[in-house]
N, C-alpha and C positions, 0 to 999 in steps of 0.2 A: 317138050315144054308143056303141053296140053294134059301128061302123064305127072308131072314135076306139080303141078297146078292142081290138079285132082287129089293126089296126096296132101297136099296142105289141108284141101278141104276136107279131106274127112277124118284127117290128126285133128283138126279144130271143132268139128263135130263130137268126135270122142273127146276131145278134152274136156266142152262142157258138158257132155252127159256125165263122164266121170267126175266133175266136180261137181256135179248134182246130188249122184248117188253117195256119194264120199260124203256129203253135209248132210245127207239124210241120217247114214250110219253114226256119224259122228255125233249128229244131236240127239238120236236116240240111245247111244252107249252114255253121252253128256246126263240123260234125262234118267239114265238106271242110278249114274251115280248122284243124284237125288241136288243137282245143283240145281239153281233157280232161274225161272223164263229170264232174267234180267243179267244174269251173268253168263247164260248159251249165247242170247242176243248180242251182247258186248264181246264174246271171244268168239266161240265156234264160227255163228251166223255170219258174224262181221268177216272175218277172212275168209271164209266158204269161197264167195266169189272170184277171189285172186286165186285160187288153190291153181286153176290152168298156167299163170303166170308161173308161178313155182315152180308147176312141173316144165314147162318149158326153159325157162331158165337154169334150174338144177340138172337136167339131163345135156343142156347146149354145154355148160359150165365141165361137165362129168366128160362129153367127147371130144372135147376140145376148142371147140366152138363157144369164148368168151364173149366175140363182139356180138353174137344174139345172146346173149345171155344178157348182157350187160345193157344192151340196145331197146333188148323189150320192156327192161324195168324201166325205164327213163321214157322210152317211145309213150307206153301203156298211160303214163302218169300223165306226159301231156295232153293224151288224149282223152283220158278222165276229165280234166278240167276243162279241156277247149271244147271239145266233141260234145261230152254226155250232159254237161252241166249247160253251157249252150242250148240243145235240144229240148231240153228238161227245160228252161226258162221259157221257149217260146211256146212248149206246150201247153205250160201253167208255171208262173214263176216259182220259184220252190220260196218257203219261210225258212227263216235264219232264225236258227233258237239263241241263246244267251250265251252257253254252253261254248258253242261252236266260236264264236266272237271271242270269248273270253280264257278258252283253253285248247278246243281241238285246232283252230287252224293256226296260229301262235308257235302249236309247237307243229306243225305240217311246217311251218316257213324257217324253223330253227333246223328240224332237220335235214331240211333239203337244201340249205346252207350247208350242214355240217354233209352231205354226201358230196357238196360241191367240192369242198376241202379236202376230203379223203381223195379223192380223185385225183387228185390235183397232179400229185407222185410221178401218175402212170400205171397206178396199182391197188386193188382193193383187197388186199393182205386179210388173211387171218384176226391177225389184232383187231382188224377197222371190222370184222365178219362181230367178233365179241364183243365191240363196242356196239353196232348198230343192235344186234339181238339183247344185249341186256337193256339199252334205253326202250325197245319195244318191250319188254317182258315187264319194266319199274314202269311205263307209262300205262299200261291195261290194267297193271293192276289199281294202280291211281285211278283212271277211271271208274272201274267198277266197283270201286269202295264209292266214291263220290258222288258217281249216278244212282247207286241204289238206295242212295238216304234221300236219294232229289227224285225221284220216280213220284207222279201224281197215279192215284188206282188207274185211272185209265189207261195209263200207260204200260202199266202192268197188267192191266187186261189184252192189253194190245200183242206186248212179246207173251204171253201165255198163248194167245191164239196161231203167232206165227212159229209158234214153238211147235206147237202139239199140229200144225200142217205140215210141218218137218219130219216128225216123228212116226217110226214105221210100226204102224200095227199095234197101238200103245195100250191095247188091253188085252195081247198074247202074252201067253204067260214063257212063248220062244223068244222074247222082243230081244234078248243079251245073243244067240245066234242069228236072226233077222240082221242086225244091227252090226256084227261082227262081219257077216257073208257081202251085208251093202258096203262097208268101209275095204274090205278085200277087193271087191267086184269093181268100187268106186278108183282104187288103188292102180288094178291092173287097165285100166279103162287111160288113166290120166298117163301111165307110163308108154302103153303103145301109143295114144294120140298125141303124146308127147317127140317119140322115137320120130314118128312120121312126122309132123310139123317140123321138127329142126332137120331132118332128112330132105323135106319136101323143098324147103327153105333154102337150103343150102345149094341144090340143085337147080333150085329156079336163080339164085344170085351168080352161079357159073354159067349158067347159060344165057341169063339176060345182060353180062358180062357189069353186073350190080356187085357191090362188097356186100359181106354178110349185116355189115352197120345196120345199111339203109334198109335190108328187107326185114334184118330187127324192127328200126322205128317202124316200117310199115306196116308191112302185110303180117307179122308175126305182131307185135303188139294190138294193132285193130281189131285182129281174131281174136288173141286169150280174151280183149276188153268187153268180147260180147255180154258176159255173163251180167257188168255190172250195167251196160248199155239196157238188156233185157229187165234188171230190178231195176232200177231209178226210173225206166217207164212206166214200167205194170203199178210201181209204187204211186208215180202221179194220176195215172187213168182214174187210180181206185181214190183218189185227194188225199194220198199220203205225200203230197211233193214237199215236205218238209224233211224227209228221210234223204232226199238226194245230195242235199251238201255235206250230211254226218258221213253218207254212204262214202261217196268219193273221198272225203280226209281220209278216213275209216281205209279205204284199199289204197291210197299213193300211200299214208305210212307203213300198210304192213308190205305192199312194194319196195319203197325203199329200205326198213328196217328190217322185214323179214325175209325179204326173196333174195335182196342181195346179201343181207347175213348169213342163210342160209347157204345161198351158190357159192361166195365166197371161203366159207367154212371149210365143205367141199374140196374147192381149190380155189386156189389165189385166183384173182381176174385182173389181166392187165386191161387198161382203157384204152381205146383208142382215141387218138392224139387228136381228130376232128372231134370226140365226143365231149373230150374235153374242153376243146377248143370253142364250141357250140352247142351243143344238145343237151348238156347240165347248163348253163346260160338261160339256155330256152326255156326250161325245166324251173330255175326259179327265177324268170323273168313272168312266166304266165300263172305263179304260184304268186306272188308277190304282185300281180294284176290282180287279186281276189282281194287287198287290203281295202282301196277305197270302196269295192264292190259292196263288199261283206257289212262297211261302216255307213254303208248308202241306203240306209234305210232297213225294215224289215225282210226284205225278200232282194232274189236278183230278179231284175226288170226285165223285159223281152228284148229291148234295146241294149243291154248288157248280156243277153246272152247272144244276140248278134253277132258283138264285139268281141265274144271269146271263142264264137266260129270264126270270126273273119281273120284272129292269131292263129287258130290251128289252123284255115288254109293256108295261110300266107308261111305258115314254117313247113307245111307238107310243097309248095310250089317251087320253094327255096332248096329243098332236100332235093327235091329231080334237077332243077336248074343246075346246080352244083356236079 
């Protein structure tokens, strides 16, 4: 057990350095092909953090192991909302931009409807993998036309700087091999701490005599979640907690639309019948919790971010009780 347990930690160690290095590489291959701080920020940067989700899920999905595949997207996403946005409020309540009110979370609650739906079957086919990845691929691009005519300078001074903190080595004239060698480096990082996480995982759910479900919502969603746990705080310490509600929309859709588009693509994913049964429920029951939150004012309150710990206790209490 003790062995079983060890591995997970250090597949979840590698995952997020490998998705570290991997967003390094990637925003500086992003920044040779001469795209703008404002469009690396809206695509690369913005999914960087799920990338451990990914690889976890595409490799659980690739050995046969659907129900963590399936379990970390849905697990991860509740924990976004209840966990990190929770924390994040009683740290410093985060600001609600206009944006987010009026476009990103609107469609977070359409789509996670529409994942509920796909599910519904028993099965998240192919067809549903091309649905989910073309609505993500027509929504970013929507975005990043939209935001970059709405960008005030500062703000563009803002992702210029988190850009070029990204960016390795930006005045070698190696940066296109630099850049190449971190997205390789970043690649094979995310695939063994991948291997070993759904390994470690699986061995700890036969032996704690757990379904692979529940160590999905768990211990494997809590782990990949660190990355965006670790930005949405660093973000508020420094008074950017305005960043942590875009952040979170920003990873449940590329969660939902990209990781299980992706896995799905991959291979078909059958659902398990409690997941459906409960855990997409859950998923947009504490998603659809955000509606009066979000309309309550400029910011979420410390008292509201109480209330969206005391939902994810109360479904992580419910998950062991069961």
């Amino acid at each position: 057990m003790i062995t079983a347990v060890g591995i997970v930690a250090i597949g979840l160690m590698t995952l997020v350095l490998g998705g570290e290095v991997l967003l390094r590489g990637a925003v500086g291959l992003a920044t040779l092909l001469r795209l703008t701080p404002a469009v690396i920020g809206l695509t690369v940067v913005a999914a960087g953090t799920s990338v451990p989700e990914l690889a976890v899920s595409a490799i659980a999905a690739a050995q046969g192991n659907p129900d963590i595949a399936v379990a970390n997207v849905v697990g991860s996403s509740i924990f976004n909302i209840g966990f990190i946005v929770g924390i994040v409020a009683l740290i410093r309540p985060p600001a609600i931009t206009g944006n987010t009110i009026k476009l990103e979370y609107p469609v977070l609650a359409l789509v996670t409807l529409m994942a509920v739906a796909i599910a519904q079957d028993g099965w998240i086919n192919r067809v549903d993998a091309v649905l989910c990845l073309s609505v993500y691929a027509c929504f970013t691009a929507y975005l990043v036309t939209l935001v970059r005519t709405q960008l005030s300078a500062g703000e563009v001074a803002e992702l210029r700087e988190e850009v070029a903190e990204l960016t390795p080595d930006p005045h070698s004239t190696k940066r296109l091999l630099v850049s190449l060698a971190l997205v390789a480096a970043g690649a094979a990082f995310l695939w063994a701490g991948a291997q070993a996480t759904v390994g470690g995982a699986v061995t700890m759910a036969r032996l704690l005599g757990l379904s692979d479900r529940l160590i999905g919502l768990t211990v494997v969603s809590v782990g990949t979640g660190l990355p965006e746990v670790v930005t949405c705080v660093v973000s508020c310490v420094r008074g950017r907690n305005d960043v942590a509600i875009a952040n979170v929309i920003g990873s449940n859709l590329f969660n939902i639309l990209g990781i299980l588009g992706l896995s799905a693509l991959l291979v078909p994913l059958p659902v398990d019948p409690t997941v459906n049964a409960s855990d997409v429920w859950w998923l947009l029951g504490i998603t659809l919790l955000w509606l009066p939150i979000l309309f309550n004012g400029a910011r979420v309150n410390r008292w509201e971010g109480g209330l969206l710990l005391a939902v994810y206790g109360t479904y992580l209490l419910g998950l062991f009780a069961r």
